[in-house]
KETORVO-978705 format. One record per residue (C-alpha): residue number from 0; x, y, z. Coordinates in steps of 0.1 Angstrom, whole numbers, plus 2048, in hexadecimal, padded with zeros to 3 digits. Example, Ala and Ser with C-alpha at 12.3 -4.5 7.8 and 13.67 -1.06 7.14 Angstrom:
# residues 2
<pt><i>0</i><c1>87B</c1><c2>7D3</c2><c3>84E</c3></pt>
<pt><i>1</i><c1>889</c1><c2>7F5</c2><c3>847</c3></pt>
# end
This chain:
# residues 276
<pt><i>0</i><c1>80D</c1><c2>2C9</c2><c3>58F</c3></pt>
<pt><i>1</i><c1>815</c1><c2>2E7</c2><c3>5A4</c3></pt>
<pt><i>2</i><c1>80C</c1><c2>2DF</c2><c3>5CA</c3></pt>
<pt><i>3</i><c1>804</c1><c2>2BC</c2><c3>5C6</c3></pt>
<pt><i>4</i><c1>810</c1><c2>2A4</c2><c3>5E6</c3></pt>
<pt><i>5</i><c1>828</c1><c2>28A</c2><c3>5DD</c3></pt>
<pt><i>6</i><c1>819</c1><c2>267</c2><c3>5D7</c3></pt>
<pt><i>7</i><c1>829</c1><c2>251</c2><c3>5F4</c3></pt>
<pt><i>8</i><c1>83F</c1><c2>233</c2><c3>5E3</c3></pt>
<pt><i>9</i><c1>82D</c1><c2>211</c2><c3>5EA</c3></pt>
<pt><i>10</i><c1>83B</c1><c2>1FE</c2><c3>604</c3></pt>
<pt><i>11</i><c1>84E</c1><c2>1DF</c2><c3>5FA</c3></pt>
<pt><i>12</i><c1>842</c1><c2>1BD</c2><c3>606</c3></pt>
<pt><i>13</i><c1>860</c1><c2>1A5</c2><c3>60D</c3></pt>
<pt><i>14</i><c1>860</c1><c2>17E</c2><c3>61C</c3></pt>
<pt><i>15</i><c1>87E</c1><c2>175</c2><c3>62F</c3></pt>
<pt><i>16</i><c1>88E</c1><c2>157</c2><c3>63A</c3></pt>
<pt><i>17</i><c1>8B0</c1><c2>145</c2><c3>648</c3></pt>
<pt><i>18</i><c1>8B9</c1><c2>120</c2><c3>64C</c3></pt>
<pt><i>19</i><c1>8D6</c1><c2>122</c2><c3>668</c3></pt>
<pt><i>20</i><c1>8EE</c1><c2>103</c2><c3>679</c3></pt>
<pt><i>21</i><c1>8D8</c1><c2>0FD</c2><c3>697</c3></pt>
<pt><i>22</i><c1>8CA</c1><c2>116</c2><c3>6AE</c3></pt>
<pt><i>23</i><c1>8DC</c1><c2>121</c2><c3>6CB</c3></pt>
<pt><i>24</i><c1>8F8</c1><c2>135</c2><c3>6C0</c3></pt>
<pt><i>25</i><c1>8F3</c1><c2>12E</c2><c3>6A0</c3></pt>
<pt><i>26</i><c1>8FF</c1><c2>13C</c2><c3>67C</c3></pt>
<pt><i>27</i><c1>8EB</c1><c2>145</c2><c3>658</c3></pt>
<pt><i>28</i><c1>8F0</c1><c2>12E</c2><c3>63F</c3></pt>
<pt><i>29</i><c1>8D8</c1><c2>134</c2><c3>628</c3></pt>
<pt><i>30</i><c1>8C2</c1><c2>159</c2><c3>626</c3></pt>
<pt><i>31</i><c1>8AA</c1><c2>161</c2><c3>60C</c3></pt>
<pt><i>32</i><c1>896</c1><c2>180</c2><c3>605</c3></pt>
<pt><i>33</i><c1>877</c1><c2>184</c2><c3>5EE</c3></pt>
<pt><i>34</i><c1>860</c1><c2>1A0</c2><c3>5E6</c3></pt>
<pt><i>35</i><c1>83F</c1><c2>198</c2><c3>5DE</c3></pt>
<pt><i>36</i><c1>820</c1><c2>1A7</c2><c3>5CD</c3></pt>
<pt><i>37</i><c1>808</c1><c2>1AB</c2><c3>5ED</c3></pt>
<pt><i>38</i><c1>7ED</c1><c2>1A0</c2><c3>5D7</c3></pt>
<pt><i>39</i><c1>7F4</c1><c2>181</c2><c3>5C7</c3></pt>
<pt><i>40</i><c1>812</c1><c2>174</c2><c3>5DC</c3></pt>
<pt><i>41</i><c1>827</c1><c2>175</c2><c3>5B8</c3></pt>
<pt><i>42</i><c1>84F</c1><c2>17D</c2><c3>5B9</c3></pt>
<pt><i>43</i><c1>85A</c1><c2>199</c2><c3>5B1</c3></pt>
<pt><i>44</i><c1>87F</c1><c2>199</c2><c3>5B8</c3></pt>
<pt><i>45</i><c1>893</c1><c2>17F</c2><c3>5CB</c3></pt>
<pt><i>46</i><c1>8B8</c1><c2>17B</c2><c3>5E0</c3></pt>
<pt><i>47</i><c1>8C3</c1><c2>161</c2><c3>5E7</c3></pt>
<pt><i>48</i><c1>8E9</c1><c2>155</c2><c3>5F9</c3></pt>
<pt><i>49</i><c1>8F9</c1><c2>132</c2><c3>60B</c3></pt>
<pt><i>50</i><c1>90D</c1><c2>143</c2><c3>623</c3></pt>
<pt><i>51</i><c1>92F</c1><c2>130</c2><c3>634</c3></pt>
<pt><i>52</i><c1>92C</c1><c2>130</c2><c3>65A</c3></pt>
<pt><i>53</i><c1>953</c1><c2>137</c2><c3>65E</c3></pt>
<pt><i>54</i><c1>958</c1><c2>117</c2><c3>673</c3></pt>
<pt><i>55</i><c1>937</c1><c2>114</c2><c3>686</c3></pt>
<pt><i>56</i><c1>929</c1><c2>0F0</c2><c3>67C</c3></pt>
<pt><i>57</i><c1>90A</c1><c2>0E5</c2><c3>674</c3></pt>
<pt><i>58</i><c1>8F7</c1><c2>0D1</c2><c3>68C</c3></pt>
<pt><i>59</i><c1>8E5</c1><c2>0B0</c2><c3>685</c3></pt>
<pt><i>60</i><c1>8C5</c1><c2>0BF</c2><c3>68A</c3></pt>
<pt><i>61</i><c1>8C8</c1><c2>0DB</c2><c3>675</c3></pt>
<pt><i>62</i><c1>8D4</c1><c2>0C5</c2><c3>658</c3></pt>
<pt><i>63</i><c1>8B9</c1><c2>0B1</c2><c3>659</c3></pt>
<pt><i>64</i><c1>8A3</c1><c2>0CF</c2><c3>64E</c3></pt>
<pt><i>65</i><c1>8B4</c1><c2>0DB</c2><c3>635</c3></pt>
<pt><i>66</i><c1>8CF</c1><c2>0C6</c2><c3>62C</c3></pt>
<pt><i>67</i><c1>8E8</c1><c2>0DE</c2><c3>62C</c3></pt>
<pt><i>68</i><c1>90B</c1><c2>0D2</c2><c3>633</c3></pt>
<pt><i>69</i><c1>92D</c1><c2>0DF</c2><c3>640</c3></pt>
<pt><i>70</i><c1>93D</c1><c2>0D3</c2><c3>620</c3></pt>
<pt><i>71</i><c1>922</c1><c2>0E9</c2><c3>607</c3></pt>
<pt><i>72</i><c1>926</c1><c2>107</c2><c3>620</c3></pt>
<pt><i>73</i><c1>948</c1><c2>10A</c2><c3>61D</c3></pt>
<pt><i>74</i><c1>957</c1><c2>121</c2><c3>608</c3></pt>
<pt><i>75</i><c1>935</c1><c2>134</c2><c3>604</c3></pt>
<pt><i>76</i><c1>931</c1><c2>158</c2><c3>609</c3></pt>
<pt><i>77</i><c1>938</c1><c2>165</c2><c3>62C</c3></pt>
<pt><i>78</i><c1>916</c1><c2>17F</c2><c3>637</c3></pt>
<pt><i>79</i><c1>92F</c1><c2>19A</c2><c3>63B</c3></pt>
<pt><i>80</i><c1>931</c1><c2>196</c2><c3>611</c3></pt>
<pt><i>81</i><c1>90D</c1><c2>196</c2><c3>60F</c3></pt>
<pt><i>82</i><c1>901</c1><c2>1AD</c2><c3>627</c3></pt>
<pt><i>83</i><c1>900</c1><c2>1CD</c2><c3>617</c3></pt>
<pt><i>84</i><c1>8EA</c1><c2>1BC</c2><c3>5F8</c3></pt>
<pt><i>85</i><c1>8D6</c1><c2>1AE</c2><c3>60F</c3></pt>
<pt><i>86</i><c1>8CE</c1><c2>1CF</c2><c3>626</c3></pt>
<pt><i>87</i><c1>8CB</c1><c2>1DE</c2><c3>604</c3></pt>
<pt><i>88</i><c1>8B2</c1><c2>1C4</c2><c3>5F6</c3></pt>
<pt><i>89</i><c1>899</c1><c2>1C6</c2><c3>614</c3></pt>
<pt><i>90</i><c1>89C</c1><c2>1F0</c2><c3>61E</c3></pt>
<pt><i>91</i><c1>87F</c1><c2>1FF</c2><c3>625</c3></pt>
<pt><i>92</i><c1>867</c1><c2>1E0</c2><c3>61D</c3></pt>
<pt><i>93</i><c1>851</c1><c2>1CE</c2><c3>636</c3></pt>
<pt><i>94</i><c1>85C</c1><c2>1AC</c2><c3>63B</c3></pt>
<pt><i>95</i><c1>84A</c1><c2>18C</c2><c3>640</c3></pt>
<pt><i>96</i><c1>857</c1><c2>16D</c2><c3>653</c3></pt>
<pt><i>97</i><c1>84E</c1><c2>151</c2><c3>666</c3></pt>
<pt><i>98</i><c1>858</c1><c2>14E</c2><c3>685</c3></pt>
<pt><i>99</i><c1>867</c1><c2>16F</c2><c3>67E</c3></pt>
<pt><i>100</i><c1>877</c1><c2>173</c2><c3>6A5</c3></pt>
<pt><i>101</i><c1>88F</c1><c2>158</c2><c3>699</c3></pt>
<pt><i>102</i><c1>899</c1><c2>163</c2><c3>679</c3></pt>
<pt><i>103</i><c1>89F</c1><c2>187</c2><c3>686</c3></pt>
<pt><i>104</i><c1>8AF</c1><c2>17D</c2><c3>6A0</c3></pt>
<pt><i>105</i><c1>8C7</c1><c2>165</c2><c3>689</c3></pt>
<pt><i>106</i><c1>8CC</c1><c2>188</c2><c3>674</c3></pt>
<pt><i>107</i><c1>8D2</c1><c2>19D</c2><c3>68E</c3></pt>
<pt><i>108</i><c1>8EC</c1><c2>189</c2><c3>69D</c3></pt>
<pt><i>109</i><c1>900</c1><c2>187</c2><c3>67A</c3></pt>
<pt><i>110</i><c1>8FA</c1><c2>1AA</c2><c3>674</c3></pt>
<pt><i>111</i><c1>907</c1><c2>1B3</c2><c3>698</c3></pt>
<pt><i>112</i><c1>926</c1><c2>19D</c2><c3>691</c3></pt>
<pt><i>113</i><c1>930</c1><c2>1BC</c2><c3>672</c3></pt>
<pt><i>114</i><c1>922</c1><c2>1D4</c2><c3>688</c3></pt>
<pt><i>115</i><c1>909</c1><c2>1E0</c2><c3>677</c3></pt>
<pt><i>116</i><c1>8E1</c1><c2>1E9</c2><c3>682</c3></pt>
<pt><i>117</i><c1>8CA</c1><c2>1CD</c2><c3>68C</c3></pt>
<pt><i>118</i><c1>8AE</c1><c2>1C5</c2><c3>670</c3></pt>
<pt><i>119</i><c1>895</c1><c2>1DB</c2><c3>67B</c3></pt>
<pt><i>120</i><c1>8A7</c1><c2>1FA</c2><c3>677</c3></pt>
<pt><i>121</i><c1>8AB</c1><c2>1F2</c2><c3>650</c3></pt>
<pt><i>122</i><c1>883</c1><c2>1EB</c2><c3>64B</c3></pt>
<pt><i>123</i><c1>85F</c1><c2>1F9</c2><c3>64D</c3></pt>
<pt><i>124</i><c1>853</c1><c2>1D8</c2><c3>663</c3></pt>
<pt><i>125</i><c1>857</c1><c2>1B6</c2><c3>669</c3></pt>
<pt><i>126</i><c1>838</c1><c2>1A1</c2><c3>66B</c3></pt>
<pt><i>127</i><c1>837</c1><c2>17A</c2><c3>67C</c3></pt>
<pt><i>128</i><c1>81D</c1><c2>167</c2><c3>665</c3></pt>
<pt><i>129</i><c1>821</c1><c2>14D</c2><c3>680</c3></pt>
<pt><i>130</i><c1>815</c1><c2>166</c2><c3>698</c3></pt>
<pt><i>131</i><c1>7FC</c1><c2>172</c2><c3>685</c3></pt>
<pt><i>132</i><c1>7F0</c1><c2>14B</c2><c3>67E</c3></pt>
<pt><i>133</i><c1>7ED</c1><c2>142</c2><c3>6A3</c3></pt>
<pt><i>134</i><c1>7D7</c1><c2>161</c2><c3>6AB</c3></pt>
<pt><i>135</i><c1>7C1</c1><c2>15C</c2><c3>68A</c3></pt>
<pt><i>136</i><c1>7C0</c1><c2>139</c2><c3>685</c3></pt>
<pt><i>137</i><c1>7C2</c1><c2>126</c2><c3>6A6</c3></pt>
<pt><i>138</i><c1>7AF</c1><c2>10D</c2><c3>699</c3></pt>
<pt><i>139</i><c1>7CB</c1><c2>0FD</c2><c3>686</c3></pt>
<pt><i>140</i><c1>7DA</c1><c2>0E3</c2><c3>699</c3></pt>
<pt><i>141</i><c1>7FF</c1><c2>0ED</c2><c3>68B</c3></pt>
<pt><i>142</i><c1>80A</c1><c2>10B</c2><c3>67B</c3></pt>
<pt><i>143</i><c1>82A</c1><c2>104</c2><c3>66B</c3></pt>
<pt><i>144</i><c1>82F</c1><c2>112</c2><c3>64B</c3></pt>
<pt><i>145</i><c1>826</c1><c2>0F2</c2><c3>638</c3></pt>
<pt><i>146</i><c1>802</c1><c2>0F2</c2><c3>64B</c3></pt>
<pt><i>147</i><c1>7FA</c1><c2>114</c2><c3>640</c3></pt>
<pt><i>148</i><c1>804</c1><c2>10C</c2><c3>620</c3></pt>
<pt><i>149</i><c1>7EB</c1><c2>0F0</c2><c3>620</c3></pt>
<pt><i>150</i><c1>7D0</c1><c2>105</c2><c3>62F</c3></pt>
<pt><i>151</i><c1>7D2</c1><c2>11F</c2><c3>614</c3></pt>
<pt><i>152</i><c1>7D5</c1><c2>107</c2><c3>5F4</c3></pt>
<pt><i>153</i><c1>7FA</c1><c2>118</c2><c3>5F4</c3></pt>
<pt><i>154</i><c1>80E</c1><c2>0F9</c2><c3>5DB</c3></pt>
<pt><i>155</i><c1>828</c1><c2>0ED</c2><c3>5F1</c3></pt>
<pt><i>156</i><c1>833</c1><c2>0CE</c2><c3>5DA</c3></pt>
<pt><i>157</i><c1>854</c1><c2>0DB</c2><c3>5D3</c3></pt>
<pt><i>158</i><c1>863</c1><c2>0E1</c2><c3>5F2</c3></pt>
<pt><i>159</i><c1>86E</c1><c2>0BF</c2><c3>604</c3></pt>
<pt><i>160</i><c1>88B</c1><c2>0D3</c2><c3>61A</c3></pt>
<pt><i>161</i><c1>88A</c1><c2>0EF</c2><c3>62B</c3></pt>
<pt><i>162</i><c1>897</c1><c2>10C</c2><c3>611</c3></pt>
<pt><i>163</i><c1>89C</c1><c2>131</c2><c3>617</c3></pt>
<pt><i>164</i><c1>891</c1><c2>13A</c2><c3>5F7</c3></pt>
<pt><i>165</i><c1>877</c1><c2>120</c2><c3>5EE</c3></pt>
<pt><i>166</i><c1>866</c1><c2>126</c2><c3>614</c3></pt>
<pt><i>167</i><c1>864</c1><c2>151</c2><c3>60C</c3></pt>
<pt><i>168</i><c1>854</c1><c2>14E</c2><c3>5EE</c3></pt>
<pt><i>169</i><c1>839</c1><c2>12E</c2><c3>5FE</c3></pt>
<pt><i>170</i><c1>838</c1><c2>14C</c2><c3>619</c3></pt>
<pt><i>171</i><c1>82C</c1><c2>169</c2><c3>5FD</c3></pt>
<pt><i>172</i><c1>811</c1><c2>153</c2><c3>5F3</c3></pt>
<pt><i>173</i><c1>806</c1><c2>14B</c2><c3>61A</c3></pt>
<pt><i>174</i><c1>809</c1><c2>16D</c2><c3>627</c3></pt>
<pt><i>175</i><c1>7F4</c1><c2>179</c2><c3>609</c3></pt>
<pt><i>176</i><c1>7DA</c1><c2>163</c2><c3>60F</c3></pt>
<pt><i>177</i><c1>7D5</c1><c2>166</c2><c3>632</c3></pt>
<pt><i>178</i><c1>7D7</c1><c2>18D</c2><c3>633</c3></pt>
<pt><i>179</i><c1>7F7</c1><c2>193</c2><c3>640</c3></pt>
<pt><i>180</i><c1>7FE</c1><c2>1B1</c2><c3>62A</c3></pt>
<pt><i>181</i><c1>7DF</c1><c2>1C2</c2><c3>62D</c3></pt>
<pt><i>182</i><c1>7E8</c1><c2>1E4</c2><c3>640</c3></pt>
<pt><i>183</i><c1>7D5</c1><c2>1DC</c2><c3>661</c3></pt>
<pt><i>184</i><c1>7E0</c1><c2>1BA</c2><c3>664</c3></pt>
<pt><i>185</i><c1>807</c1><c2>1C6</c2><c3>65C</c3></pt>
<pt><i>186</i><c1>804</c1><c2>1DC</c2><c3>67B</c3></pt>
<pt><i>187</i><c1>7F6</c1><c2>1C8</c2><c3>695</c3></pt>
<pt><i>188</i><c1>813</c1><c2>1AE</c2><c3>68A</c3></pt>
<pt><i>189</i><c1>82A</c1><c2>1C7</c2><c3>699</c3></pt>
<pt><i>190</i><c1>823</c1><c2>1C1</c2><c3>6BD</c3></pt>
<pt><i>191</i><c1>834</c1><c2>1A4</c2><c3>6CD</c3></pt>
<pt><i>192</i><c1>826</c1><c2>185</c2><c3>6BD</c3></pt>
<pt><i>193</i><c1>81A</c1><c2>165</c2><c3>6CA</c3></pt>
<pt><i>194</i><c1>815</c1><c2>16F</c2><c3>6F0</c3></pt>
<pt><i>195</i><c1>7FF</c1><c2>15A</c2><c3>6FE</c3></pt>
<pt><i>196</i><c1>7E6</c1><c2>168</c2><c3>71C</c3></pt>
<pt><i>197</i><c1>7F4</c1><c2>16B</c2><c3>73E</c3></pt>
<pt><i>198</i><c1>7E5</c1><c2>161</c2><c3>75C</c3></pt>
<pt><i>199</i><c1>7EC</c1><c2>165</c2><c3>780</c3></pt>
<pt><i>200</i><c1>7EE</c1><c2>143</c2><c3>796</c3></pt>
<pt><i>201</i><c1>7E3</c1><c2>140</c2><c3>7BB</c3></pt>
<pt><i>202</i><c1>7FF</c1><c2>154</c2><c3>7CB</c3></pt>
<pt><i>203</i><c1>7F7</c1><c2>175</c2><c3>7B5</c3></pt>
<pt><i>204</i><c1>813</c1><c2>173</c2><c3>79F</c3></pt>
<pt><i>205</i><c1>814</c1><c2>177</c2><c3>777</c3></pt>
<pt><i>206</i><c1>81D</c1><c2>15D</c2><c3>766</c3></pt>
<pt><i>207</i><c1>816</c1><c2>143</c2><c3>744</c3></pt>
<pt><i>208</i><c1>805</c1><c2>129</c2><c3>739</c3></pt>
<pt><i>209</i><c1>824</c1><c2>116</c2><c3>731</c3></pt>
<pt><i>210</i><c1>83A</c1><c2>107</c2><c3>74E</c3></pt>
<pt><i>211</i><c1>828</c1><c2>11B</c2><c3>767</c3></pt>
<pt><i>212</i><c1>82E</c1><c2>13B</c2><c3>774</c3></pt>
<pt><i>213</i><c1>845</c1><c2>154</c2><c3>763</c3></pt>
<pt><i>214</i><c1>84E</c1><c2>173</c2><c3>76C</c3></pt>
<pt><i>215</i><c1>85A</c1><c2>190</c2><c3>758</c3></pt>
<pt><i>216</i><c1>879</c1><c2>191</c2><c3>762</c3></pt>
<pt><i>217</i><c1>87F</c1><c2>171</c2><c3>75D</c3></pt>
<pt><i>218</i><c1>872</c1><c2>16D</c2><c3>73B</c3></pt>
<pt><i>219</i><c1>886</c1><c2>18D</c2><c3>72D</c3></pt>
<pt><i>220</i><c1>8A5</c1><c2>17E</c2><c3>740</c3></pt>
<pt><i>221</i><c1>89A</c1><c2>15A</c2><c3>729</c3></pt>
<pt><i>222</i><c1>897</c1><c2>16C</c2><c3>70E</c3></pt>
<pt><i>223</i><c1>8BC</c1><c2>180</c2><c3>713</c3></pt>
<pt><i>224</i><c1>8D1</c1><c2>162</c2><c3>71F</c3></pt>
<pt><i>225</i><c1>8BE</c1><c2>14B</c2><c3>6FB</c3></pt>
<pt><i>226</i><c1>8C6</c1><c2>16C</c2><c3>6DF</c3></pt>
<pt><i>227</i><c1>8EC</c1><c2>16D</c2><c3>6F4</c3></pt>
<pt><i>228</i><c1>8EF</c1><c2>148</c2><c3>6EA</c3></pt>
<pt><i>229</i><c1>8E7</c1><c2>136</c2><c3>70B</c3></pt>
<pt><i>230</i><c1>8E2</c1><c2>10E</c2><c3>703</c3></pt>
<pt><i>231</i><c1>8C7</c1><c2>0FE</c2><c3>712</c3></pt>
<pt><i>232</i><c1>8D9</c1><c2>0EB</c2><c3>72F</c3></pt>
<pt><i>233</i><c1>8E5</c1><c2>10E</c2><c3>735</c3></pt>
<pt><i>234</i><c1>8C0</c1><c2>11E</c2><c3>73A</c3></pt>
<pt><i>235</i><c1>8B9</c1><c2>100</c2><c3>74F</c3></pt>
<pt><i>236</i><c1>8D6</c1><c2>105</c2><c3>767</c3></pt>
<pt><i>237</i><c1>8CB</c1><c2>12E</c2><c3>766</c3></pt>
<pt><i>238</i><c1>8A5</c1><c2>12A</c2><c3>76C</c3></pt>
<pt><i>239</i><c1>8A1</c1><c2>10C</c2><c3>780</c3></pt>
<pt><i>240</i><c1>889</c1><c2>100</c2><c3>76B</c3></pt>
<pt><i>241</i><c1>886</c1><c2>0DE</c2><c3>752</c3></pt>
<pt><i>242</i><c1>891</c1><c2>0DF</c2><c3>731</c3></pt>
<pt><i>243</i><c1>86F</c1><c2>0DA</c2><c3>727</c3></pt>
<pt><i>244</i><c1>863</c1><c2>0F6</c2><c3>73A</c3></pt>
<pt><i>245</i><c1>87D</c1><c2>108</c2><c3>725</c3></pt>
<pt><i>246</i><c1>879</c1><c2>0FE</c2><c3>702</c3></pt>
<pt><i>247</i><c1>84E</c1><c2>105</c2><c3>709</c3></pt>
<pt><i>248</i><c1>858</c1><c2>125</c2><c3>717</c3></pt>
<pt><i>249</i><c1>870</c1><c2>133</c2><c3>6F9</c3></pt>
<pt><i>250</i><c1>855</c1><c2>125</c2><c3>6E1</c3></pt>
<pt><i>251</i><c1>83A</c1><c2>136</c2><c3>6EF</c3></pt>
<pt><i>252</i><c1>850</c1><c2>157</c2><c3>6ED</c3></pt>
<pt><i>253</i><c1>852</c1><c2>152</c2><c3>6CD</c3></pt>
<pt><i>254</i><c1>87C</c1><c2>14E</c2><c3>6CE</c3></pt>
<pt><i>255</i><c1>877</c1><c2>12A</c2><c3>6BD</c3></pt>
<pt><i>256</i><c1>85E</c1><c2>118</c2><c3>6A6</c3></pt>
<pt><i>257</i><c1>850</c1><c2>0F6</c2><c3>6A9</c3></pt>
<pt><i>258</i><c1>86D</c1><c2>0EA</c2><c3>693</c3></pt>
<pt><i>259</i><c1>886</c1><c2>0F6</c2><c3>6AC</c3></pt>
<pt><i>260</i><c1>870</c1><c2>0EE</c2><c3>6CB</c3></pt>
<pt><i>261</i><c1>86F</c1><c2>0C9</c2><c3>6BC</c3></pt>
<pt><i>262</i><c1>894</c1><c2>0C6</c2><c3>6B9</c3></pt>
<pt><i>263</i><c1>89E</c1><c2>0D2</c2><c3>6DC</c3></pt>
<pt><i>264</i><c1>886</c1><c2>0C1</c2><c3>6F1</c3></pt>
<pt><i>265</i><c1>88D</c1><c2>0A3</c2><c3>6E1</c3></pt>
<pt><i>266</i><c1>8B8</c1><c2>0AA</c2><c3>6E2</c3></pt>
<pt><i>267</i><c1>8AC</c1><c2>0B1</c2><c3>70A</c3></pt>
<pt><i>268</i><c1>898</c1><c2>08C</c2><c3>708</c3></pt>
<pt><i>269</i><c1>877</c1><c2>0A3</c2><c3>712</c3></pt>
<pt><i>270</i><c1>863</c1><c2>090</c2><c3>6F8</c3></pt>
<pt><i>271</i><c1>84C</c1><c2>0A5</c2><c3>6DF</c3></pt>
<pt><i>272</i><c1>83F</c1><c2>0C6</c2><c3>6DE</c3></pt>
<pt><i>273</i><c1>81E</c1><c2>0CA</c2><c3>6F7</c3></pt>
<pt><i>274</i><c1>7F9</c1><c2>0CF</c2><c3>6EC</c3></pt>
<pt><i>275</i><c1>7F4</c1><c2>0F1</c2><c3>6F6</c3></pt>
# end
């Protein structure tokens, strides 16, 4: 019809997620994409690669959640073979992850090893259900992906590893049913998730809950020393601090999830994660 406006393609709703060899300096192993109908969590379309680490092992830790070992990755596809399908498979969508500062930062590094744009520049958003669950439901004790599952009725009986795959499409079904891909929600998961409330201790200066005060500077300099893959003993050494104060601190910046938190503290012999 003569004059009419053009009817705006729907965006695409996609769940994301990576299982790597360990954290700090770590490679992809497994990525998974799936797009989702926003309205009933249902797949729609799925990718899903191993990927070989080229000589990066895995560590103990990581193996032990999801059991995937140098032996299997070798000889799978390298992410340089997989990255344009992938880029292609998730353009333009909004993406869903949890704990998405992790797995973006996991991508990002892989795609900066090809030289090619960080995640972000390929898609419409990126929103944390993570971030989203310890702002809405602070009530829960634990918000790891199997407790929401179990909050929301979401049938988890399948998955006894952690999977790429089998975690996006448990995530469809979770972000669906707590609201993650209504408009307004989408949005406000933009801003920097997970930041807990400063607070300012007796000698005026700005600082966090966890492991006392922090300053800017110091946090972004945290931050920039973890993504350039600093090990913890290394950020201890840097900052003066404990390796507890550490792991809390990442954690709380959402740079790790309880998972990881768990592993490091106890690979430092700080015990378990703290009762915020």
């Amino acid at each position: 019809m003569s004059g009419a406006l053009p009817i705006a393609p729907a965006v695409r709703h996609v769940a994301f997620d990576t299982e790597t060899t360990g954290f700090s300096g770590a490679r992809v192993v497994e990525l998974a994409a799936v797009e989702f109908d926003p309205a009933s969590g249902d797949a729609l379309a799925r990718f899903h690669t191993y990927l070989d680490p080229q000589g990066t092992p895995v560590e103990a830790g990581a193996l032990s959640v999801h059991g995937l070992s140098d032996a299997f990755l070798r000889g799978q596809p390298r992410f340089a073979d997989v990255a344009d399908a992938f880029v292609g498979f998730v353009a333009g969508a909004r993406l869903y992850a949890h704990n998405a500062p992790f797995d973006r930062r996991m991508l990002d590094a892989e795609l900066a090893r090809i030289e090619r744009p960080g995640l972000g520049e390929h898609v419409a958003g990126i929103v944390c259900t993570l971030a989203l669950a310890n702002r809405g439901l602070a009530h829960l004790p634990k918000k790891k992906l199997d407790d929401l599952c179990d909050h929301f009725a979401v049938d988890r009986s399948a998955r006894t590893l952690h999977g790429a795959l089998i975690d996006c499409e448990l995530l469809a079904r979770v972000a669906v049913r707590m609201g993650a891909t209504t408009a307004g929600v989408a949005k406000t998961a933009r801003r920097t998730p997970s930041a807990p409330r400063e607070q300012v201790d007796p000698d005026g200066r700005v600082g966090w809950r966890a492991g006392g005060p922090w300053l800017g500077d110091e946090r972004e300099a945290l931050v920039a020393a973890w993504r350039r893959g600093e090990t913890v003993p290394g950020l201890v050494a840097r900052h003066g601090r404990t390796a507890r104060a550490i792991v809390m601190q990442l954690q709380r910046l959402g740079e790790i999830d309880d998972s990881a938190a768990e592993s490091l503290l106890a690979a430092a012999g700080g015990g378990g994660l703290p009762r915020w």
